[in-house]
N, C-alpha and C positions, 0 to 999 in steps of 0.2 A: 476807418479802423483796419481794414483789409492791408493798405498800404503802411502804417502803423506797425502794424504786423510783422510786416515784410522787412520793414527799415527797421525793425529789433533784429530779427533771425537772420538779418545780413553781417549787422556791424557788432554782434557779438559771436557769429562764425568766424568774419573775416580777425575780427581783435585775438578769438581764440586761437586761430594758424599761427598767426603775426607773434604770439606769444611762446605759441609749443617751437618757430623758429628760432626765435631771440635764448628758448633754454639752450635746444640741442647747439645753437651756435656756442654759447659761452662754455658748455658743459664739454664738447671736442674742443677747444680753444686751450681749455682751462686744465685739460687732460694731458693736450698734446704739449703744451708749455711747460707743466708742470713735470712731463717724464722726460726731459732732456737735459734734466739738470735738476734732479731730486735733493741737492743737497741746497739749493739757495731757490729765494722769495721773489728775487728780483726778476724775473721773467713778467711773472704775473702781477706782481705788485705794478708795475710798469703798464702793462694789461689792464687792468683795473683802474690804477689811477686817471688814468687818460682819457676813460671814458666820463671818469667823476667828474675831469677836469673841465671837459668839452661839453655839459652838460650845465655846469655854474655859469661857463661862459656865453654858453648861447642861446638856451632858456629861454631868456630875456628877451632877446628879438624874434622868437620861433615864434613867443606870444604877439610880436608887433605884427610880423607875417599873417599868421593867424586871422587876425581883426582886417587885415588889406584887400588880401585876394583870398577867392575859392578856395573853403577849406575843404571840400571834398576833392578838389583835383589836388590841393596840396601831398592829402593821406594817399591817392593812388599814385601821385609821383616819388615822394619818400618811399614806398611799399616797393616800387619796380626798382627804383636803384639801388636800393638795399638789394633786392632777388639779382639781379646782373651782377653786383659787385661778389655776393657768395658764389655764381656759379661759377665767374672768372677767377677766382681764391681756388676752386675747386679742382682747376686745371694748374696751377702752381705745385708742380713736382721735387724740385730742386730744396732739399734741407732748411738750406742758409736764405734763401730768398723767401722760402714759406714763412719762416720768422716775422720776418718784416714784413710782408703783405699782411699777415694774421690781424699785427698792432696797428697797418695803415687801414686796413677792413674795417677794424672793430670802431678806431676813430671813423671813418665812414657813417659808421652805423649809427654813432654816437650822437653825430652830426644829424644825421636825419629823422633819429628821436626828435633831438630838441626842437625840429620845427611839427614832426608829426603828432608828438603828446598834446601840445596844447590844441591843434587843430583838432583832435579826438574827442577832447575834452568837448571843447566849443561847439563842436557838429552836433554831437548831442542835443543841443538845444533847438537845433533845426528842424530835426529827424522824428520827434514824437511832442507829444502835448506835455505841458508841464505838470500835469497830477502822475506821467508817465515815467520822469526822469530819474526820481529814486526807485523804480521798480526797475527801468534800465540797467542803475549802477548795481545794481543788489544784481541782478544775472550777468553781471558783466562780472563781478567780484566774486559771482560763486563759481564761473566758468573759470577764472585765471587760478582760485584755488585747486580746482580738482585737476588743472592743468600742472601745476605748479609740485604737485603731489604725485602725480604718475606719470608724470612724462619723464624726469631724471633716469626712471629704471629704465625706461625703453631705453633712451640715450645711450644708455649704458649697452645696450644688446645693439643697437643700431650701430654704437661705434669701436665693440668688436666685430663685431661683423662687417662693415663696410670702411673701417678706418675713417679716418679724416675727412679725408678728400669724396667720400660719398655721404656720409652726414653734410657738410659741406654744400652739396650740388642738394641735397633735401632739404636745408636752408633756404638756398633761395628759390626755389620753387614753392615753396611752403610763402616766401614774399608776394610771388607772384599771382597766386590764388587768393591771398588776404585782398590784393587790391583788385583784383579781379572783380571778387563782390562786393565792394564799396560802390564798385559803378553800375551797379544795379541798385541803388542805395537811392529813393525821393525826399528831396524837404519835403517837407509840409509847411514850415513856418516861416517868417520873412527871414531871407539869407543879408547876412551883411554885403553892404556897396560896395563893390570891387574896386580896386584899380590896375591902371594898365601898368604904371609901373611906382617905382618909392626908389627917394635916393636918402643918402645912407642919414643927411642932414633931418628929414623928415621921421624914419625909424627912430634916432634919438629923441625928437620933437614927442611923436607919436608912442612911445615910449614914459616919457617924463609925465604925458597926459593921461598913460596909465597909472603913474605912481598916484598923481595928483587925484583920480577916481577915486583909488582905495581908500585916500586917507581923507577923504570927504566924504564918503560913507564909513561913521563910523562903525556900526553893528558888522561889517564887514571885513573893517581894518582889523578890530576887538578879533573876530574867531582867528584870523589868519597870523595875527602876533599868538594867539593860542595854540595853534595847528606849530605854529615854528619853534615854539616851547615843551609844545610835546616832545617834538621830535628828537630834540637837545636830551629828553631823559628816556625814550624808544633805544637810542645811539647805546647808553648805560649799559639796558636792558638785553639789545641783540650781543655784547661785548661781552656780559659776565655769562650769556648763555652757553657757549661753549664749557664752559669752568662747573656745571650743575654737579656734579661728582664730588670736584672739589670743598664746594657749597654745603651740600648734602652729605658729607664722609662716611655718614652709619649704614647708605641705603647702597644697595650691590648698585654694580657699573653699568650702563647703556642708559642712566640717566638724561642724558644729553639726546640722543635718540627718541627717549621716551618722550621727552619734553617738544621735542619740533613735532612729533606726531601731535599730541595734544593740542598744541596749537593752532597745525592744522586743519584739525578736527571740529577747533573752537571758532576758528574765524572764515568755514564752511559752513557751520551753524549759524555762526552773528550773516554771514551774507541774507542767508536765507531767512533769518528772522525781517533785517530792516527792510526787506521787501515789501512784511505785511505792514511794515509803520509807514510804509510810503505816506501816510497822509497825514501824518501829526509831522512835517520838517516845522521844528523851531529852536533858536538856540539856547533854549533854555534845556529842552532835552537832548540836548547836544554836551551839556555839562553833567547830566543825569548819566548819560552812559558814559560819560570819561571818568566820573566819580566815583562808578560802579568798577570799573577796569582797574582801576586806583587799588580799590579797596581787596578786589581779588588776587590780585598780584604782592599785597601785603599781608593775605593770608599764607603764602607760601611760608613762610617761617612757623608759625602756630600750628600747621598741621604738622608742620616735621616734627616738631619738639612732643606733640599728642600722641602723633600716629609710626613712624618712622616706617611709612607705606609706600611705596614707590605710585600704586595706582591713585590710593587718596592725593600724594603729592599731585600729580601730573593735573589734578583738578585747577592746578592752581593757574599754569600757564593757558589750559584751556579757557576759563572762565574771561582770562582778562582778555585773550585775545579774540573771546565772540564778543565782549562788549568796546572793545578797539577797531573790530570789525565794521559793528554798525557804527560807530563814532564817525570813522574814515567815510563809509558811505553816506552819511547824512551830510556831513560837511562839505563834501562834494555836491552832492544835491541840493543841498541849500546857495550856494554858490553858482550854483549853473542854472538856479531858479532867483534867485531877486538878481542876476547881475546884469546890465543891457547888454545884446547882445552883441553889439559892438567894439563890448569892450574884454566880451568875456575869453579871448585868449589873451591879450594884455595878462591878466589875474592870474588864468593858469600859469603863463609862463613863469611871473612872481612869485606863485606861489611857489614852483617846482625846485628855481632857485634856490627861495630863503629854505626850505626842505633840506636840498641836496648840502648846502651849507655848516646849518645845525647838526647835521648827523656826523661829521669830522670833526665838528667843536668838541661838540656833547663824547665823541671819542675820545678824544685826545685829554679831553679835563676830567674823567671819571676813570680810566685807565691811569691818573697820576694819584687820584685820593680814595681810591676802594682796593680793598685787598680780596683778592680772587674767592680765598678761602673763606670767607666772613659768611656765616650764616644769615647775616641780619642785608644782606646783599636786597635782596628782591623785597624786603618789608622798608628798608629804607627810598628805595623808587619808587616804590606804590605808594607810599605816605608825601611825597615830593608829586607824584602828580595828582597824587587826591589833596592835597592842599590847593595845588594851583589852580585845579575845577571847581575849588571854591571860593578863591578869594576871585575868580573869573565870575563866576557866578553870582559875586555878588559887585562885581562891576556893570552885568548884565542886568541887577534889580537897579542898580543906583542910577543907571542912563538910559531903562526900560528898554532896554533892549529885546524884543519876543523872537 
């Protein structure tokens, strides 16, 4: 238990560094791109894209990786070349060549996501006992909230104050400490069989015999076609969130504001609730708390028209986002407990994938058919995913799915 212990309070220190780097990196990126040319997108949309891009593409083998070789030496070698790459960005003085380092970094980084996410995921299962693994993710989820919530202001004071190029060099430092204590990090549980090397014929091979797992286990193909359908109306939901003002026209301004706090507030609470459910994972109440998020997020309309409160309001994005919260962590934990664990970066990277995918769909097709202004905005998505938690649910009673 002692060691247990130790491999929590490792790889959710070292995840929390690796995370407050990845803000302060995008957030100076994001700063410094953006004030060079305030009148157009295309900096950063560039920026941005590229990481989505590199992310669809390579996913998918980060998961093959994953499953081949050591996934803990995987995470502390992604962790160091990430830390090198920012502190050598950090010494790039010259305008016009900082540009371009910035977008070849960021893809850099991009790139070493997609093999270090699924190996994260998969270690997990190494590193503690499985009654432990949703109590894992639930402190992993509520560390990246609290991080994800205070660390921007710092950003913000760090990167007046030290400009670029020293946020920058506290990026990859901030790398280099993450993977530091990963290798103080013990399985306990049997590690997958390595190999010495894989050619690229085998990755697609070993690949194909991921897809072919999922979709042989059905109760597992079921959540992850769910998980990929949420996403599709999440995309909606993060789109029309800027627009709250709009939405809402009676209630004074900083709604938008108001609303990410609540949020955040809601899906710091769900972290910490699914902690104590650690021991009820099943998908059945995996449709219970998505139906509940459904349902909360379609109260958004009915209190505006009752109350026309801005705090009443703000219950509304709260509510759905703690029960989205525990949603997201149990479905990870149910996935990193019934999958072999052989196969379980395969899945990740799949699933990360079909994610990263739906969320441009679900953009691009709700951005053509909702009007910003529409009050009935947020009661129309919440009835769209509280339908689908049920007609899922009763897919789950008709193939006994538990």
């Amino acid at each position: 238990m002692k060691i247990v212990k130790k491999n929590i309070t490792y790889i959710i220190v070292s995840r929390g560094i690796s995370r407050i780097g990845d803000i302060m990196f995008d957030f100076a990126n994001n700063t410094f791109l953006s004030g060079l040319n305030p009148t157009t997108l295309s900096l950063v949309a560039i920026y941005q894209s590229l990481e989505s891009l590199i992310g669809i593409l390579f996913n998918l083998f980060g998961g093959v990786i994953a499953d081949s070789f050591n996934r803990k030496k995987i995470i502390i070698g992604t962790n160091i070349l990430c830390g090198i790459s920012c502190i050598v960005l950090s010494f790039i003085s010259p305008q016009k060549w900082l540009i371009h380092a910035i977008v070849i970094t960021n893809v850099i980084l991009a790139f070493m996501s997609a093999f270090s996410g699924p190996s994260y995921k998969a270690f997990t299962k190494e590193i503690v006992k499985k009654d432990n693994i949703s109590q894992l993710n639930s402190l992993l989820e509520t560390t990246s909230t609290v991080i994800k919530v205070t660390i921007p202001m710092i950003a913000i004071f760090l990167y007046n104050s030290l400009g670029i190029h020293g946020v920058l060099m506290l990026d990859g430092l901030s790398f280099l400490v993450a993977a530091s204590l990963i290798f103080f990090i013990i399985p306990i549980n049997e590690e997958v069989p390595t190999k010495e090397k894989i050619t690229i014929s085998e990755v697609f091979n070993d690949l194909k015999i991921g897809f072919e797992y999922i979709y042989s286990h059905r109760p597992l193909f079921t959540i992850i076609v769910l998980s990929a359908i949420v996403n599709f109306f999440l995309a909606a939901y993060n789109l029309l969130l800027p627009y709250s003002n709009q939405m809402f026209g009676e209630i004074s301004s900083g709604l938008y504001g108001t609303f990410l706090t609540a949020e955040a507030i809601g899906g710091f609470i769900g972290s910490i609730l699914s902690g104590l459910l650690n021991k009820s994972l099943s998908s059945k109440r995996l449709i219970l708390f998505l139906t509940l998020s459904g349902l909360m997020l379609m109260s958004a309309t009915p209190l505006y028209a009752m109350f026309h409160n801005i705090i009443i309001l703000a219950f509304s994005p709260a509510l759905f986002s703690l029960f989205l919260s525990i949603f997201n962590i149990q479905f990870f934990s149910i996935v990193q407990r019934d999958v072999d664990n052989e196969f379980l970066g395969r899945v990740f990277g799949i699933i990360f994938t079909v994610a990263i995918l739906f969320m441009p769909i679900g953009t691009g097709f709700f951005s053509m058919v909702l009007n910003p202004t529409n009050t009935f905005n947020f009661f129309i998505i919440g009835m769209s995913i509280t339908i689908l938690s049920l007609v899922f649910g009763m897919l789950f009673k008709k193939y006994d799915i538990g």
